[in-house]
C-alpha positions as CSV (number, residue, x, y, z in Angstrom):
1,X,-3.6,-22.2,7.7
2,X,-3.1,-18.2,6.8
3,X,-6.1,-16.6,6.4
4,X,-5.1,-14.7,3.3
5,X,-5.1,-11.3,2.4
6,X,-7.9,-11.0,-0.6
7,X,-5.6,-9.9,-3.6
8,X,-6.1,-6.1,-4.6
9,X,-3.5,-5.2,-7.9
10,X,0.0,-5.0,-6.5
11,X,-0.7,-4.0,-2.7
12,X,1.6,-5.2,-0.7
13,X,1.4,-7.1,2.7
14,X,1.8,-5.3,5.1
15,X,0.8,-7.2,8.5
16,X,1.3,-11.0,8.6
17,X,1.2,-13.5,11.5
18,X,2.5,-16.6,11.2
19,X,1.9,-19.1,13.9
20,X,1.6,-16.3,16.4
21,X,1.5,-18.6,19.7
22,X,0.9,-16.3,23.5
23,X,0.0,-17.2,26.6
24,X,0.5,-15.3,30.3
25,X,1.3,-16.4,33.6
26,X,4.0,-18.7,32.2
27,X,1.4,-20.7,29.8
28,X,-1.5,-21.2,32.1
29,X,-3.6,-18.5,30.3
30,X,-3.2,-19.2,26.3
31,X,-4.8,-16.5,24.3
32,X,-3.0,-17.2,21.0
33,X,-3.1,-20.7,19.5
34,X,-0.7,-20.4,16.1
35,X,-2.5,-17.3,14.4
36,X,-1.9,-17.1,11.2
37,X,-3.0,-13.6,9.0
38,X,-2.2,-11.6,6.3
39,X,-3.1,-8.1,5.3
40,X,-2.8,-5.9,2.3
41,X,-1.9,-2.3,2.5
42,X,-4.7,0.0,2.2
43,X,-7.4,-2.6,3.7
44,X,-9.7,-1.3,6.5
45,X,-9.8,-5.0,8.6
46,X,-12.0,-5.7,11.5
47,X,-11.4,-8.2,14.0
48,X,-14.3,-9.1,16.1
49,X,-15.1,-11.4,19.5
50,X,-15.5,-11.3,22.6
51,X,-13.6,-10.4,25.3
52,X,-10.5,-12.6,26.1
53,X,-10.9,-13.7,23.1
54,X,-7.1,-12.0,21.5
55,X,-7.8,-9.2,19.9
56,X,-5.5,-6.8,21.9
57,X,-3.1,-9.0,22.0
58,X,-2.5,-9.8,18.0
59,X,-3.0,-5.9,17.7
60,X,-0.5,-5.3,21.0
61,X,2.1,-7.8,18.5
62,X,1.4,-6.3,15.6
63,X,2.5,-2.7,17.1
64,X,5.8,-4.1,18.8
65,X,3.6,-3.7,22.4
66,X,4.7,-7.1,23.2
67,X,6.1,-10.4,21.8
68,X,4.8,-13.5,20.9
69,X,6.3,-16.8,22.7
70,X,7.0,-18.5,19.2
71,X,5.9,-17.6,15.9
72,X,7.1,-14.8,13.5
73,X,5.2,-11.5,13.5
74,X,6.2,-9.4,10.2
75,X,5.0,-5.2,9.4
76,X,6.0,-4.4,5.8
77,X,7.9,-7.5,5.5
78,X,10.5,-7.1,8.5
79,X,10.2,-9.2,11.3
80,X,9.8,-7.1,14.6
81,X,12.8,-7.0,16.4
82,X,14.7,-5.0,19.1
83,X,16.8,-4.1,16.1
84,X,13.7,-2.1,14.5
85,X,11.0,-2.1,16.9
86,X,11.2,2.1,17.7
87,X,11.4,2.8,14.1
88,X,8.6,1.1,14.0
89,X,6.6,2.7,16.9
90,X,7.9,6.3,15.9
91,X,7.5,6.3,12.0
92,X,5.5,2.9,10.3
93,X,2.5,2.1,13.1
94,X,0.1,4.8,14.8
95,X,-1.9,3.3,17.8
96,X,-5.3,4.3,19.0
97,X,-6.4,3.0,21.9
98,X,-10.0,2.8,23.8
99,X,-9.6,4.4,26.7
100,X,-7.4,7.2,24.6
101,X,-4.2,7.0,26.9
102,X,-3.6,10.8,27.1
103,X,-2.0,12.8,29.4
104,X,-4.9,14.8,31.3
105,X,-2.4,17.4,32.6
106,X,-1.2,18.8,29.4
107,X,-2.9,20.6,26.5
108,X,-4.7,18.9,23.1
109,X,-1.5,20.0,21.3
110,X,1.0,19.0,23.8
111,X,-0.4,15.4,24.1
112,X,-0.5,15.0,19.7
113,X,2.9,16.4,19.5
114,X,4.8,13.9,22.0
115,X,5.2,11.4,19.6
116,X,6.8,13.9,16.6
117,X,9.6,15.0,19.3
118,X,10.2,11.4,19.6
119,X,10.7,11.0,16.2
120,X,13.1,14.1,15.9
121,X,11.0,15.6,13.6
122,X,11.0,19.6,13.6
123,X,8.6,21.5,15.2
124,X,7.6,23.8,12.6
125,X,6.9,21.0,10.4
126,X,4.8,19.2,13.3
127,X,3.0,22.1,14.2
128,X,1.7,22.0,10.5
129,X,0.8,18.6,10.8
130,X,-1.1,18.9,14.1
131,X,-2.8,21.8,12.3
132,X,-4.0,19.9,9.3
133,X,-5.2,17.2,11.4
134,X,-6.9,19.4,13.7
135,X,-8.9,21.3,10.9
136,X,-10.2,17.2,9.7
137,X,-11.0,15.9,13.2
138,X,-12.8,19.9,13.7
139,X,-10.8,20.3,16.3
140,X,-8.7,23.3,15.9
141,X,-10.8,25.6,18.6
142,X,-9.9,23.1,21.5
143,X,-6.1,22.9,20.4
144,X,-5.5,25.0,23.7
145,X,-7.4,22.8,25.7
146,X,-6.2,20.5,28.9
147,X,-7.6,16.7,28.2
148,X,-9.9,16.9,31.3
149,X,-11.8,19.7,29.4
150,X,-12.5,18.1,26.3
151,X,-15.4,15.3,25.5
152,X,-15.3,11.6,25.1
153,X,-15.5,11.8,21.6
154,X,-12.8,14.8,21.4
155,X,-10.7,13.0,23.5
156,X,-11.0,10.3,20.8
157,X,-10.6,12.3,18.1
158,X,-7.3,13.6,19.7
159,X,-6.4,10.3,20.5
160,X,-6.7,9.8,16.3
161,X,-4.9,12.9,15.7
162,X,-1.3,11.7,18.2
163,X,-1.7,8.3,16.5
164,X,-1.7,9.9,13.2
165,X,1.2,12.7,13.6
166,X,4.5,10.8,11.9
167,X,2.2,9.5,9.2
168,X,2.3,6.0,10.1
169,X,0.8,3.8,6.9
170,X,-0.4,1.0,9.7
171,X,-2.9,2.7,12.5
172,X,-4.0,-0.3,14.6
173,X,-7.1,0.9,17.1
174,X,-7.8,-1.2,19.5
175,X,-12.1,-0.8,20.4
176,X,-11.7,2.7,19.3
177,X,-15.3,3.4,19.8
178,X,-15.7,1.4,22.7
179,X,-16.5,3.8,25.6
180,X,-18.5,5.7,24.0
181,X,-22.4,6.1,23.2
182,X,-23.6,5.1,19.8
183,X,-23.6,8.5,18.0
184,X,-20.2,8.9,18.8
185,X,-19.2,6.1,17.8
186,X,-20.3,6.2,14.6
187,X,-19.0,10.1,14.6
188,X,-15.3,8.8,15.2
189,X,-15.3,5.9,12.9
190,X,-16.4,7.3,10.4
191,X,-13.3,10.0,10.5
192,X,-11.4,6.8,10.8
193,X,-12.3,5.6,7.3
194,X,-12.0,8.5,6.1
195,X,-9.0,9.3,7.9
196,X,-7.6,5.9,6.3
197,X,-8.6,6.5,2.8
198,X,-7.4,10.0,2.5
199,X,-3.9,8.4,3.7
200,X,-3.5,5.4,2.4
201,X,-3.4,3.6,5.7
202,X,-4.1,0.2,6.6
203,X,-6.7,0.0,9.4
204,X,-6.3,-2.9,11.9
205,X,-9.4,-2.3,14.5
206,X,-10.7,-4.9,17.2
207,X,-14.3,-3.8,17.6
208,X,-17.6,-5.6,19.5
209,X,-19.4,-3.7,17.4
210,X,-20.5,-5.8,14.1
211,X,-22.8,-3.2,12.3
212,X,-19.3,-0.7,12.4
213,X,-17.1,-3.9,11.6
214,X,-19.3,-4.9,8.5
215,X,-18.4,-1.8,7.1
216,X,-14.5,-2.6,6.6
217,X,-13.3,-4.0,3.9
218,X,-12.8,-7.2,5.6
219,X,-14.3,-8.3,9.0
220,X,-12.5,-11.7,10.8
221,X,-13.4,-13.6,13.9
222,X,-11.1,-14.3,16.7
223,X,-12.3,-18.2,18.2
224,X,-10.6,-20.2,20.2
225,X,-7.1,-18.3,20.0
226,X,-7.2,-18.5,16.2
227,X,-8.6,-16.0,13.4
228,X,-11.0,-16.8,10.9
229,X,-13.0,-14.8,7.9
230,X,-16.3,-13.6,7.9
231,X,-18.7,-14.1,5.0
232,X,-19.0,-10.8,3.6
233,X,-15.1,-9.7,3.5
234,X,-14.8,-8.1,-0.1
């Protein structure tokens, strides 16, 4: 049964699973037992459990990362296909991931501006971007900076910034706030929401961290392969 997406006006839905099956090691590991979800544009979701549980994985299907072994997986109503899967990844999702994924020999700027000369878009307009995003994460004095150099949290915050850069509408962050302490934490997902509200985004995010999931707008529970709600969704 789909766990529905709460109705909100005329938002559209803009993730949906249905009867998401995945296992590994040719089906001696299942991790996904007929998931079933759907979410409205603009939500801030949390998906919660432990580890092993699935939440990388429905996120990793959600971003075209991988496929599931039966089952449909849908992002603003197309099914993800080879036919559409890089205009997905280059111009519709932004990932964020929790141990960032950057490339430590090049510069703050270098690493958020990869994905905009993958989408062919032109520098000048990209630089702008990257500067508008660096003047909301407060990053703009380490733009220079080689990934080593910077923090955990600024690493993070960079890490926001590349996933952000082709103004995706979906960002999908996968234990964002995972490796780092709890002030941090809280430091970078709070510029999520807000990073999400000023743009309209939907925000996907597995998290072990309840207090910073029961601040979405919804918060579900991966259990035995399948999704359910939490009480105090809105």
């Amino acid at each position: 049964m789909i766990v529905p997406a709460h109705s909100n006006g005329n938002r559209r839905i803009v993730l949906r699973a249905e009867n998401a099956w995945k296992s590994y090691d040719e089906g001696a590991v299942p991790v996904l037992k007929g998931v079933d979800l759907e979410v409205f544009e603009g939500r801030t979701v949390a998906l919660c459990g432990p580890s092993g549980c699935g939440k990388s994985t429905l996120l990793h299907l959600f971003g075209g990362l991988d496929t599931p072994d039966t089952g449909r997986i849908s992002v603003n109503g197309a099914e993800i296909d080879r036919r559409n899967l890089l205009r997905l990844l280059r111009h519709e999702v932004g990932f964020v991931f929790q141990l960032h994924n950057l490339i430590p020999d090049l510069t703050l700027a270098e690493n958020c501006l990869i994905p905009s000369v993958a989408a062919g878009i032109p520098r000048h307009t990209a630089v702008a971007r990257l500067g508008e995003l660096a003047d909301r994460t407060g990053l703009r004095h380490r733009l220079n900076h080689r990934i080593q150099k910077l923090s955990g949290g600024e690493r993070q915050r960079t890490a926001l910034c590349r996933a952000l850069m082709n103004r995706p509408k979906i960002l999908l962050a996968d234990e964002p706030t995972g490796s780092l302490d709890e002030q941090t934490s809280h430091v970078v997902f709070d510029l999520l929401l807000e990073m999400a509200a000023t743009e309209g985004i939907t925000l996907l995010m597995a998290t072990h961290d309840r207090q910073l999931a029961a601040r979405c707008d919804r918060s579900l529970e991966m259990r035995d392969g399948t999704v359910c709600e939490h009480a105090h969704a809105r």
